[in-house]
N, C-alpha and C positions, 0 to 999 in steps of 0.2 A: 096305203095298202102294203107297199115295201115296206115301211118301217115296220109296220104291224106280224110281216112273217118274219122280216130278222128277228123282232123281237120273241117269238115265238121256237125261232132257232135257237137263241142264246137259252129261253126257260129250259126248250128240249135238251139242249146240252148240259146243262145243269143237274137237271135231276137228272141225268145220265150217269154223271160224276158222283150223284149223290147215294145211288142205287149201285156205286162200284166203288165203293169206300176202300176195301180189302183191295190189296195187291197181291201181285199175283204169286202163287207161292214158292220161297225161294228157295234153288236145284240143290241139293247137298247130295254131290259127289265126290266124296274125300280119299277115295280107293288112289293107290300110289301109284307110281307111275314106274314103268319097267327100270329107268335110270335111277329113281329111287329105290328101286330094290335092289338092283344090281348095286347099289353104291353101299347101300346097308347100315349107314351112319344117321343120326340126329342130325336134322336139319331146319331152318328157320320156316321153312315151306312145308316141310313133314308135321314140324309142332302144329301148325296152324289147321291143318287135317285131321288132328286128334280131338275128340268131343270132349265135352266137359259134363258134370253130372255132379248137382250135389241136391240141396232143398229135401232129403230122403223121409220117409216118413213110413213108419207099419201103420197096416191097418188095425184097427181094437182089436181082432184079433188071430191077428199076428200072421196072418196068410199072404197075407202082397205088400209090398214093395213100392209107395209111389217118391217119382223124383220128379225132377226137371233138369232138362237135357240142351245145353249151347253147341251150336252146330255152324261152320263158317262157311261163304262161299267166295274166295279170295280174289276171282277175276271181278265180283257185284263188288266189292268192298263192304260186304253185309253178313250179317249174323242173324241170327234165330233161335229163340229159347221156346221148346216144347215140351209137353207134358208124357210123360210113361210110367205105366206099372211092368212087377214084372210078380207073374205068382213062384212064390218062392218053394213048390210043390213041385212045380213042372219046368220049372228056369223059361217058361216063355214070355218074352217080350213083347209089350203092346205100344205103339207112339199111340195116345190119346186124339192127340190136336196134331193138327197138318202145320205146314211150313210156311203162309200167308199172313198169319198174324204172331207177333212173341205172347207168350202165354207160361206164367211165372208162379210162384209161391203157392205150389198146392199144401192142401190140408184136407183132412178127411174128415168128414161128420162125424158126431158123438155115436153116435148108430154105425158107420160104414156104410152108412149105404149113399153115401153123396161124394163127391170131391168141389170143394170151393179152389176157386183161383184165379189171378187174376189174368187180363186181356186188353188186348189193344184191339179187338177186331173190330171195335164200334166205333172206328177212331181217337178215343181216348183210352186211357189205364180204368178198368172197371173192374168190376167183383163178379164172376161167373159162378157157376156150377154145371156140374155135367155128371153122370152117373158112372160107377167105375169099370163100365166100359167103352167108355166116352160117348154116350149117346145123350141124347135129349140135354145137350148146351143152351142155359138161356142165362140173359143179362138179368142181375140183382139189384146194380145200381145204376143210373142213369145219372149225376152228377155233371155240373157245367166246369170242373177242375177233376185234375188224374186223380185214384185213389194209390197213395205211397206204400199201401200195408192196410193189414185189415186180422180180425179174428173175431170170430162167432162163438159164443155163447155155449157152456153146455147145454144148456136147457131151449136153446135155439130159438130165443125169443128175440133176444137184442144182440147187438153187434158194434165190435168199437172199430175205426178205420181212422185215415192219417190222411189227411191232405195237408196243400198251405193255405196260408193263412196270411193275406197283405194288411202289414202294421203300419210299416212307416214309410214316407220317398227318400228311396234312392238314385234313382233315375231322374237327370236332368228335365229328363222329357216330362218326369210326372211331375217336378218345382215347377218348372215354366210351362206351362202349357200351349205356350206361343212357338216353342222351339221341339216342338214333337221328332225332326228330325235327328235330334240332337242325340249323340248314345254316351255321352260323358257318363259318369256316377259320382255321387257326391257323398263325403264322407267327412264327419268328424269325430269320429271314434272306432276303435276295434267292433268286430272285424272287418275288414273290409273284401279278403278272399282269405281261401282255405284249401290247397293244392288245387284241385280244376272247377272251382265254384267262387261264384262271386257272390258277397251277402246283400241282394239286390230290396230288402226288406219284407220279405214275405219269408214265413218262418213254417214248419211243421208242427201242426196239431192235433189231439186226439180228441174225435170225436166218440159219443154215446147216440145210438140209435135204436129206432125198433127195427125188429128182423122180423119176417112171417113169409106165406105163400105170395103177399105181393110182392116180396123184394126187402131190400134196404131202403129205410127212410130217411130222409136226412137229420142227424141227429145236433147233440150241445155240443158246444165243445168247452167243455170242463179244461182246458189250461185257462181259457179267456181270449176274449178278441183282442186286447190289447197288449197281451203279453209279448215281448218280443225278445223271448225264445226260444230253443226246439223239443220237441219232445216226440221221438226218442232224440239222444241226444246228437248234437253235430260233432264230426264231421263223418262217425259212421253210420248215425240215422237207424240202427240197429232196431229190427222189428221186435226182435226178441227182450227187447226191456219192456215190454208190454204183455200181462198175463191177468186173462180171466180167474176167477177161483172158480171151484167144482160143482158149487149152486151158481153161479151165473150173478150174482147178487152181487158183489164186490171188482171194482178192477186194481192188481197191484200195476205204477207203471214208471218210469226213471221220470225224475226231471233236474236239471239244475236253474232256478227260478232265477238268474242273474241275465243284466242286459250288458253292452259295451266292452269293454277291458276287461271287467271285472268276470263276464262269462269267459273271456279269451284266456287270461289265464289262471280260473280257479278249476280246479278239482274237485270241489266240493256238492257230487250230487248224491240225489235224496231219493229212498225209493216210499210213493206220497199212494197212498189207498184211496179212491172215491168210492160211496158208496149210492149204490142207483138207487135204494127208497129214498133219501130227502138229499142227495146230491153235494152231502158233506165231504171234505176231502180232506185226509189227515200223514202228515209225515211224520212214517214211522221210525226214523233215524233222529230228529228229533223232537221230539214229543214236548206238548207245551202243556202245564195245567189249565184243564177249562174255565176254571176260576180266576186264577190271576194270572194269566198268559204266561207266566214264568214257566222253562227249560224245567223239563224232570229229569235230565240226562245230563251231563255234560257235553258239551257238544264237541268239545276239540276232542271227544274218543271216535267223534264217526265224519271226521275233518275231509277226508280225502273219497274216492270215488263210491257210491253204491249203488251197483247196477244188477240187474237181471235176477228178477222175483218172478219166483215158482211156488206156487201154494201146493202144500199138502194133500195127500186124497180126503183127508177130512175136515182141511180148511183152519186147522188151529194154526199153525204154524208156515211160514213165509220163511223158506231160504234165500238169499242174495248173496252176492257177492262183496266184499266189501275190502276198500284199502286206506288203511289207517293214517299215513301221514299226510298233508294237505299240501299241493303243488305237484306231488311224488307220482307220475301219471306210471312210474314203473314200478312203482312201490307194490308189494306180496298182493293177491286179491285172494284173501281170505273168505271159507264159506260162514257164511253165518247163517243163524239161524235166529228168526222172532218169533217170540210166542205172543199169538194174537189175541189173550186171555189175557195176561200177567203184564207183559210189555216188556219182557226179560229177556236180554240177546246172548246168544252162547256162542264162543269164536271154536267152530268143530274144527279145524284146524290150524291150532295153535302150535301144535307141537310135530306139524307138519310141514317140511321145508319148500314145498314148492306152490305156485297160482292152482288156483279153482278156476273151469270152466266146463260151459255143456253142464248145468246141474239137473237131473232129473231123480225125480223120487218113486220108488219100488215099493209101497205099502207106505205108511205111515213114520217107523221106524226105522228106513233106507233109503240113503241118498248116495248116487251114481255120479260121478263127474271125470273129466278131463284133466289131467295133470305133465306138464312140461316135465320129463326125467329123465337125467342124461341122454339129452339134446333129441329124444325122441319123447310123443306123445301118448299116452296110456292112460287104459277107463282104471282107474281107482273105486270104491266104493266105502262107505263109512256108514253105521249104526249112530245117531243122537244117543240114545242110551249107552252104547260102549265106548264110544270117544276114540276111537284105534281108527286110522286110516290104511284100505288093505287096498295092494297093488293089483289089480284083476288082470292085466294081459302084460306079453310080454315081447321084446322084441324089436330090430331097429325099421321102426316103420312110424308116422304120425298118424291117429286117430283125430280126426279133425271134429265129428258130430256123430252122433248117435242118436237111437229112438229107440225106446222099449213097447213090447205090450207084451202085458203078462210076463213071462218068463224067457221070452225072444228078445235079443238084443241085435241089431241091425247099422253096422257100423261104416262109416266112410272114411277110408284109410288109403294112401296115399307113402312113398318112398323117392327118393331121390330117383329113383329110374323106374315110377313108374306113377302116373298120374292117376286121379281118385279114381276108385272101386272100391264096391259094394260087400262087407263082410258077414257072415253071420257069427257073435258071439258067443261061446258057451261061459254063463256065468258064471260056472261051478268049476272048472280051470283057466279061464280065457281064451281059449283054445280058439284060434279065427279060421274061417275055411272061406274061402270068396264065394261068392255069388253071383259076382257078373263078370263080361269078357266084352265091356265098355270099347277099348283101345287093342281088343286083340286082334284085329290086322296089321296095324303096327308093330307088333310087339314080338310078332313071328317074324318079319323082316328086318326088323331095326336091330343092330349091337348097342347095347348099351355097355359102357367103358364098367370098370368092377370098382366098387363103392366099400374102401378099407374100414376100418373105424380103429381107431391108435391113441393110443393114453399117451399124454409126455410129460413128464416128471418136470415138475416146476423149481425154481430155487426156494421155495420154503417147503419142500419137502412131500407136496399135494400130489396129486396125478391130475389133468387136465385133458377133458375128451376135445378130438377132433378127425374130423372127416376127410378123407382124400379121396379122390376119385380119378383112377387112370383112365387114359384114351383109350379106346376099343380098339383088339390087337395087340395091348402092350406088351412092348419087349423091354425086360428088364436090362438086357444088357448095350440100348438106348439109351441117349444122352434125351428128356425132353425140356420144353419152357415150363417155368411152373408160374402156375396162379394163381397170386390170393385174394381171395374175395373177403374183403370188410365190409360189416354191412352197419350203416349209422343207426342210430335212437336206439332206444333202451326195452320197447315196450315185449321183444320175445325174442329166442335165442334162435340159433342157426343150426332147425332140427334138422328131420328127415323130410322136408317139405320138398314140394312141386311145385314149381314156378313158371307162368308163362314169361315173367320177365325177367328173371334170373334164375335159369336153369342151369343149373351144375354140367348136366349131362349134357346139352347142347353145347357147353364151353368145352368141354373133354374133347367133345368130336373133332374139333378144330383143329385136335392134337397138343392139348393142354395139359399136365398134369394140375388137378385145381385143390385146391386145399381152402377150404371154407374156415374162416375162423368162428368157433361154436359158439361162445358166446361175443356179446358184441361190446363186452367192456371186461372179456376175457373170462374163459372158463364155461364147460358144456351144463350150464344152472341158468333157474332166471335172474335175471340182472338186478336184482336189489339188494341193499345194504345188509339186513338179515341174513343171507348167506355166509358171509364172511366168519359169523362166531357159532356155525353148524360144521365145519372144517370141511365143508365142499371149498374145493379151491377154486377161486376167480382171481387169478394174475393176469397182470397187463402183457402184452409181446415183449418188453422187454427186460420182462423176469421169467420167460424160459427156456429152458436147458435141452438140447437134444438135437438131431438132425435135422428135423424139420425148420428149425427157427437156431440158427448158429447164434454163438457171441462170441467178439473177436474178445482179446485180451484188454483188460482196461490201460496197460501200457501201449498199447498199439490203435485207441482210438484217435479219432482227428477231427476237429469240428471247421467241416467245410473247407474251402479252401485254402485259410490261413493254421495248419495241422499246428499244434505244440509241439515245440521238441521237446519239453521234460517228460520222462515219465513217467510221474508222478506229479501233474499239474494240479493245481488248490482244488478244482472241481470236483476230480476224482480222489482223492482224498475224502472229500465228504461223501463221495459215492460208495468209496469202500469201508466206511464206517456205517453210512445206512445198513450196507452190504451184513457185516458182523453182526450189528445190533441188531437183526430184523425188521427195522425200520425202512419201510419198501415209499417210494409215491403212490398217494389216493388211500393209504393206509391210516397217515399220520400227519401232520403240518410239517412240509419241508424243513420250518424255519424253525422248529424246535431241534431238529434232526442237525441241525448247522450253530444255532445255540450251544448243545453239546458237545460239538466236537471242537470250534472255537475256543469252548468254558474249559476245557480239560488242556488245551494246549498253552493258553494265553492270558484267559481273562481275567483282571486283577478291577480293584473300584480307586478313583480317588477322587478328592473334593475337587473343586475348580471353580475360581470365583468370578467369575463374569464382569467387572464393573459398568462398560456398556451395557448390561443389561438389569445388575440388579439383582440378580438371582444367584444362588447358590443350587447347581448342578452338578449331580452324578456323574463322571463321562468313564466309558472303557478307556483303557488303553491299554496296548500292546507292552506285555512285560516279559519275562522268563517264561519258560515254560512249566506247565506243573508236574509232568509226569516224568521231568529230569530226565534223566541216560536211558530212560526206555520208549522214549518218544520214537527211531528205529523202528523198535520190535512192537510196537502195538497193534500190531496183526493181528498176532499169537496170543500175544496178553488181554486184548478187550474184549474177545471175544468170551472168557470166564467171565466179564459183569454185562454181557449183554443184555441177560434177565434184569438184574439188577439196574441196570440202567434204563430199560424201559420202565420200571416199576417206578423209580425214584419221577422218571419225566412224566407219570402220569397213565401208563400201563400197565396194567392188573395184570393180564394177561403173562405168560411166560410165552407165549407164542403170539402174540397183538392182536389178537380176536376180542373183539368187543373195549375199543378205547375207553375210559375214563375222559369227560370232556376238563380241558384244563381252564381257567380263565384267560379270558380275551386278554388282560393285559398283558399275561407273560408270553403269548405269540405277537403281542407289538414289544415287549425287548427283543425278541429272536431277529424279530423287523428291525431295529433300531441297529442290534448288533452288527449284523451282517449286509446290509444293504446299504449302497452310496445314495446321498442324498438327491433328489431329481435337482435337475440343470432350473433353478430360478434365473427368470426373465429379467432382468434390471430396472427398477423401480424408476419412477420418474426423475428427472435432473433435478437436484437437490432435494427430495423427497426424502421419507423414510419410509423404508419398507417393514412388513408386518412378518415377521417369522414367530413360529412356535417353537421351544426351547428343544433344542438336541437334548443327545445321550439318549438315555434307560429310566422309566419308572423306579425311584429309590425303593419302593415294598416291595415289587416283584423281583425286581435284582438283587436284594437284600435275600430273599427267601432263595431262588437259587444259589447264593454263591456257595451258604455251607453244606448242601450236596453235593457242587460239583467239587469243593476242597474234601470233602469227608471219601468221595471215592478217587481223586489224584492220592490221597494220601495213604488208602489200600493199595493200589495198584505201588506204589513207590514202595511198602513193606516188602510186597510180595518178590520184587525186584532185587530186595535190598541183600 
């Protein structure tokens, strides 16, 4: 009889637990605290106070405003993301969902009249709805895994959604099954993690389902069960490479189909169409004949990334994204456009110097997107029939995402001193007016330090943006610390963003003068090679000139603690002929740059006959010099063939925009010229050891020498 009420104890507790699944929900009291306002500065505990708000979206038509809103409570060590509209008639604000469960990625019915999104309140990530005023909330899916992302149909019949998908073991514990405790993982190929994720063998998949009054069904999943890789892709899992068309009939969505190393570091994804009546799936990047499987395209034109397709309002055409060279993850992402009739792809901005993102289409013949310009973000807009890309807003602020309906444009825009808020856009000047006061309790207490923006002339003559930003209170006639922030990778520059992890304005506080470097391989542009032959300037740090960023004299440099006393040491000599020529580092092969300046002083050919070896070899040697009694003055004098001398070394250019690539073999003479041979290890006692023949390439050294004699012997006239 004991056993039997304990055991009745434990059921009762159970379903106790079971019937209180939600926790309870959690206090967001973010209001500041008298020492915070009296102090009046950005602080680590003030940032953490301020909400976050993005996910925005109009309704069809164009009256409210829905988001999703991150909200902290610092002593739980807990967060909560909930749902709000806000009607853009009346600026009032609604929280939808309470604070007990996260509640994420709203979307609004084809109609408006529903909002779908997702939920933890069931204990797991599920597919909700709730009406838009947050009444009558019920559960769509019921699924025994989270759902990652989801979108419903226009015609609201069917629905595609993202969970995983377990492929392969990684987990010791699933090899052995004897050793359950065991938490090793086992690998023998890429990847094995990816900054805070481990690839434990369970991938992301898209499913196809029916949708109706019962709910979501469980659907295919059109990658494959055995496929073992992600879609959308890793490592940002981006919901948005996934899009319905406008009859509900078709899905466009990213994949890159590669397993191991080869997904780790290729580039090369594909945006691949399935079509729901007989479940064909075809990529559209590149297209095979249905007859003999042979490429109708060439494929090395669509080598590199293609992501995030948007169909047209009338379904012919698919814009994506697309970046042309393969490995290049920072290479230009070009919009492009397919035509879904023809199979003809048009690059709309080609004669456009900056990245596509955020693409959205305005009728048929208007596509809306996002563009990186000078180090601030701005809605652009382009016609497919006029090909002209027009700048629509203006201003130092980042435009992060947008949403249109109709003629209403509803923007999330963001500045170094001041985290996202809501804009409304007039298309017809850009003209932004806010719409919400997200962080304005904040923002009436807190000083924010004053955010300059300063061009600094470069040594090739360009102007280069960059941001400073003084501490709050600055007195100019203060000495303060300054700060530079370098920021690594290549994939976007150092706009007007908001950071919770590297905030400008938090460092200022501290009493920092900070100076951001705009771009992050130099220059306020996106970081690709295409830039360079647009005359947007991209210099390294130390090719510029001005207060901000000093150069000592090249006689008065020192490397390290053993300083040269010449000065005018071998180094700098080549440095100040790069200097003359225009020939800068990351522009051009150092080693040609040191070729010519060698060839002009020194370099003579003669035979040499080897008998230990057998061969007859080329070798330099050190002779006269060629430019005679003006070797001194070639400051003054090289600088008249600098043109000339890039052109002879393989630069079209009179300013070295866009190199001429030269052959491999004559940057291994430059190699050969000027570099000491590596320290070889001593072959075995009495052994003979294997060397490859010194000197220079006889063709290639042959073909430079009567350039570098035809310009020593101009320069010598001129002198004469």
């Amino acid at each position: 009889m004991k056993k039997l009420l304990l055991f009745m104890a434990i059921a009762a507790t159970g379903l106790s637990a079971c019937d209180d699944r939600r926790p309870q929900p959690l206090t967001i009291d973010n209001a500041l605290t008298a020492d915070e306002i009296a102090a009046g500065i950005l602080t680590p505990e003030v940032m953490w106070k301020m909400s976050r708000a993005g996910s925005s979206s109009l309704s069809p038509d164009g009256r409210t405003l829905l988001y999703a809103q991150t909200d902290y409570n610092m002593a739980e060590n807990r967060g909560v993301t909930t749902i709000w509209v806000e009607d853009l008639a009346t600026k009032a604000v609604t929280r939808l969902t309470d604070t007990a469960s996260n509640n994420a990625d709203p979307k609004w019915s084809a109609d408006g009249e529903k909002i779908y999104f997702l939920s933890d309140r069931s204990g797991s990530m599920q597919v909700w709805e709730m009406t838009p005023a947050g009444g009558n909330a019920r559960q769509l899916s019921a699924f025994d895994k989270d759902v990652e992302g989801f979108g419903i149909s226009p015609r609201g019949d069917k629905a595609w959604y993202v969970q995983r998908v377990e492929v392969c073991d990684r987990k010791s514990s699933d090899v052995y099954k004897d050793m359950d405790k065991s938490k090793a993982r086992i690998y023998d190929d890429l990847m094995a993690r990816h900054w805070n994720y481990w690839d434990e063998g369970s991938y992301l998949h898209i499913f196809v389902g029916d949708f109706g009054a019962e709910g979501l069904k469980p659907g295919v999943d059109i990658i494959g069960k055995d496929a073992a890789w992600d879609a959308p892709l890793a490592p940002y899992f981006d919901m948005a490479e996934i899009a319905w068309n406008n009859a509900g009939t078709m899905l466009a969505y990213t994949c890159k189909p590669l397993t191991g190393t080869e997904y780790a570091v290729s580039t090369d994804s594909d945006i691949f169409v399935y079509v729901l009546e007989n479940g064909v799936t075809q990529n559209i990047c590149k297209p095979v004949n249905v007859n003999t499987g042979e490429p109708i395209a060439d494929m090395a034109t669509m080598a590199g990334y293609d992501k995030y397709p948007v169909w047209s309002p009338d379904d012919r055409q698919i814009a994506f994204l697309s970046q042309r060279r393969a490995g290049n993850e920072s290479d230009k992402a070009r919009l492009f456009l397919y035509d879904c009739q023809t199979a003809q792809m048009q690059d709309l901005t080609e004669d456009f110097d900056y990245n596509a993102m955020n693409v959205v289409w305005s009728g048929s013949d208007m596509l809306y997107f996002i563009a990186p310009i000078e180090a601030t973000h701005q809605i652009c807009r382009i016609a497919p029939s006029v090909g002209e890309v027009e700048v629509v807003t203006r201003g130092d602020h980042d435009i992060n995402a947008f949403s249109m309906a109709g003629d209403r444009i509803a923007a999330e825009m963001c500045t170094i001193s001041m985290a996202t808020e809501f804009f409304d856009v007039n298309p017809a000047d850009g003209t932004l007016t806010q719409i919400s006061a997200i962080n304005k309790p904040v923002y009436d207490n807190i000083r924010m330090g004053e955010v300059q923006k300063r061009w600094v002339r470069t040594t090739d003559g360009k102007q280069m943006l960059t941001w400073v930003i003084l501490p709050p209170d600055f007195d100019p006639a203060k000495k303060y610390p300054t700060l530079l922030y370098c920021q690594g990778g290549p994939q976007s520059v150092v706009s007007q963003f908001w950071s919770y992890r590297w905030n400008f304005q938090l460092m200022a506080a501290q009493g920092y003068v900070v100076v951001p470097s705009v771009c992050r391989r130099g220059g306020a542009c996106p970081p690709r090679p295409a830039l360079v032959r647009t005359g947007v300037a991209r210099p390294d740090f130390g090719r510029l000139f001005g207060p901000e960023h000093p150069r000592l004299p090249l006689g008065h440099r020192r490397r390290g603690e053993g300083a040269l006393g010449r000065r005018d040491p071998h180094g700098m000599r080549r440095r100040i002929v790069r200097r003359i020529f225009g020939l800068f580092p990351r522009r051009m092969p150092r080693e040609t740059v040191q070729s010519l300046h060698l060839a002009l002083r020194h370099l003579q050919l003669r035979v040499d006959v080897r008998p230990n070896r057998g061969a007859v070899l080329h070798q330099q040697r050190l002779r006269r010099s060629l430019l005679g009694s003006v070797e001194r003055s070639r400051t003054a004098l090289l600088r008249q063939f600098a043109a000339q001398i890039r052109r002879e070394m393989g630069h079209a250019d009179a300013d070295l925009h866009g190199r001429i690539r030269l052959p491999h073999p004559l940057h291994a003479v430059a190699r050969s010229v000027h570099r000491r041979p590596r320290p070889r290890n001593p072959g075995p006692s009495g052994g003979v050891r294997k060397r490859s023949p010194s000197g220079v390439q006889t063709p290639e050294l042959a073909r430079l020498e009567p350039r570098v004699l035809r310009l020593a012997e101009q320069i010598r006239k001129i002198t004469a």
